[in-house]
C-alpha positions, 0 to 999 in steps of 0.5 A: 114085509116079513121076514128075515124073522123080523130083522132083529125084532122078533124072538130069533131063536124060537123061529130057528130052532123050529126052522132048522129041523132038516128032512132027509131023503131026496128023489125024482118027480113024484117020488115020495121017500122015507115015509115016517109014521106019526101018532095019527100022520105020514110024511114023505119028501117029494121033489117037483120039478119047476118047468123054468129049470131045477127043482124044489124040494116039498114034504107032504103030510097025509093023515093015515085015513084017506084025506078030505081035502088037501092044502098048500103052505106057501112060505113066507121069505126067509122062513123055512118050511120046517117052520110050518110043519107043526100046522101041517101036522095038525091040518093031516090029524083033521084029515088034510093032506098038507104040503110044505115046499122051500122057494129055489135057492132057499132051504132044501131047495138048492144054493142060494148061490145056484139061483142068484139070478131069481127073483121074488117074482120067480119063487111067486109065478114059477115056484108056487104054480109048480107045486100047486099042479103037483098036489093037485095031480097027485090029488085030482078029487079032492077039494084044495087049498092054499095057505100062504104066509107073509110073501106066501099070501101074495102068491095068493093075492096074484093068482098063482096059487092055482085056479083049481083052489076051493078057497085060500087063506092069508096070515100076515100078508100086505103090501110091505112096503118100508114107508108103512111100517108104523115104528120110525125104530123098525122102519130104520132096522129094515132101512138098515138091512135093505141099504147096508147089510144086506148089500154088503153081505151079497158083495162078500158072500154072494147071496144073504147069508141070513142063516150065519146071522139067525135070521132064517133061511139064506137068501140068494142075492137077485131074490134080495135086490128085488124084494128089497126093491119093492119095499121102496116103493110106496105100494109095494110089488102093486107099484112095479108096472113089470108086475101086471098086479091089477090083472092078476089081482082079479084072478082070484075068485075063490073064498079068501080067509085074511088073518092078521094080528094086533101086535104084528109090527108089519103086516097091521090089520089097516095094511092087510085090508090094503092088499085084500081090497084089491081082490075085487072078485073074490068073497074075503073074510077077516079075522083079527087076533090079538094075543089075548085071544091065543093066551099068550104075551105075544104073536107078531108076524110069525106067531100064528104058525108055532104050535104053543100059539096056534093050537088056541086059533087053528081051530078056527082055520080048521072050521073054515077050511072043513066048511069049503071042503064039505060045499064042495064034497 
């Protein structure tokens, strides 16, 4: 479960101010436009076409050197890639070209209201697989990764990160669902958002306006119906048979790095070790942080990915991701 900037439980503000920052600049397939010079990065907008139909909108973060390797965010729901782009700046300082990308019908990446007939399923088989071809075209012979938040690990987890991966990492993915949430009060705000607000929105707006309430990025409704769908069910997407999620689960055979928190009230290091143990061909690895370890009061679901906590831990993500890059060089 994510998102939604934890229904009403986590610092809202915090996780919007650091989302809503826009990127201008728009453009056809593999045009990268407004290049701006950082310290030590660039960045450029790209827009990559996905074979089912309409486009979606990335950033793409290189170091001024050559890069060493490159590196896919995938985002979790209702997270705005802006979010991610303080770890992607780090990543390009420590030579890794990193590419940020906003689901169709989210962010930058069209009306929600223009896509209300996709689903989780669609941002994770068509999306995902989009922009990890394009990074890899436009980066043949450098090693890749993938990193993916939340839903983005299940990206991950399903095999639809690409076949192409050196290795990946997760932070703060599992089966999410409702019934796992160890708090009775969380279990009945996300009941809540599931049975009655969100519906609601969608029969008024036509998609989840999750902006107008500071809770991320809006939401459109198929991609709604169907997350919350899975949540009701005991395991999650791994319960829906449409899903196929025991074959894809085997998939991935690259190294996998889980990271997970103590104080995440949804993805507990018990219900991460629960998705991981279904990568039964793949070598995973598990971190768990507690707060302590990052000098602050607080990470939570969506901590791990601000500057003023990650800055103590992506060292670690560096290490990791440098070792695989240097196996493979």
């Amino acid at each position: 479960m994510t998102e939604l900037a934890l229904f009403f439980g986590y610092p809202l503000d915090l996780i919007w101010r650091a989302g809503l920052r826009r990127y201008e600049g728009t453009g056809s397939w593999g045009t990268l436009l407004r290049m701006r010079n950082y310290s030590s990065v660039t960045y450029a907008d790209v827009t990559v076409p996905v074979p089912a139909g309409g486009t979606v909108t990335a950033a793409l973060f290189q170091p001024l050197g050559a890069p060493v390797a490159v590196l896919v965010i995938h985002s979790a729901t209702a997270t705005p890639q802006g979010f991610y782009r303080a770890l992607a700046e780090h990543l390009a300082e420590h030579g890794i070209a990193t590419v940020t990308y906003d689901y169709r019908g989210t962010g930058r990446s069209g009306d929600p209201r223009a896509f209300a007939g996709l689903g989780v399923r669609d941002w994770i088989a068509q999306d995902a697989p989009a922009v990890a071809a394009w990074a890899h075209r436009r980066f043949p012979d450098l090693p890749h990764f993938a990193l993916g938040h939340s839903l983005g690990g299940h990206v991950i987890a399903l095999g639809e990160a690409g076949d192409h991966l050196t290795g990946a990492v997760i932070v703060a993915s599992h089966l999410a669902a409702i019934r796992r949430i160890p708090s009775v009060m969380e279990r009945v705000r996300v009941q809540l958002l599931f049975s009655v607000l969100g519906p609601a929105a969608v029969r008024l707006f036509g998609y989840v306006p999750a902006r107008r309430l500071g809770l991320g990025e809006d939401i459109p409704s198929g991609a709604f119906a169907e997350w919350a769908g899975w949540a009701r069910r005991d395991q999650y997407f791994a319960d829906d048979p449409s899903m196929r999620t025991a074959e894809r689960f085997i998939r991935v055979t690259q190294p996998v790095l889980a990271i997970g928190f103590t104080d995440d009230p949804w993805s507990t290091p018990e219900q991460i070790d629960a998705l991981t143990a279904r990568l039964t061909g793949a070598t995973v690895e598990r971190r768990t942080y507690t707060p302590a370890d990052a000098g602050v009061a607080r990470i939570g679901h969506h901590g791990f990915l601000r500057r003023e906590v990650g800055e103590s831990l992506w060292p670690d993500l560096v290490a990791w991701l440098s070792a695989y890059a240097n196996k493979e060089a």
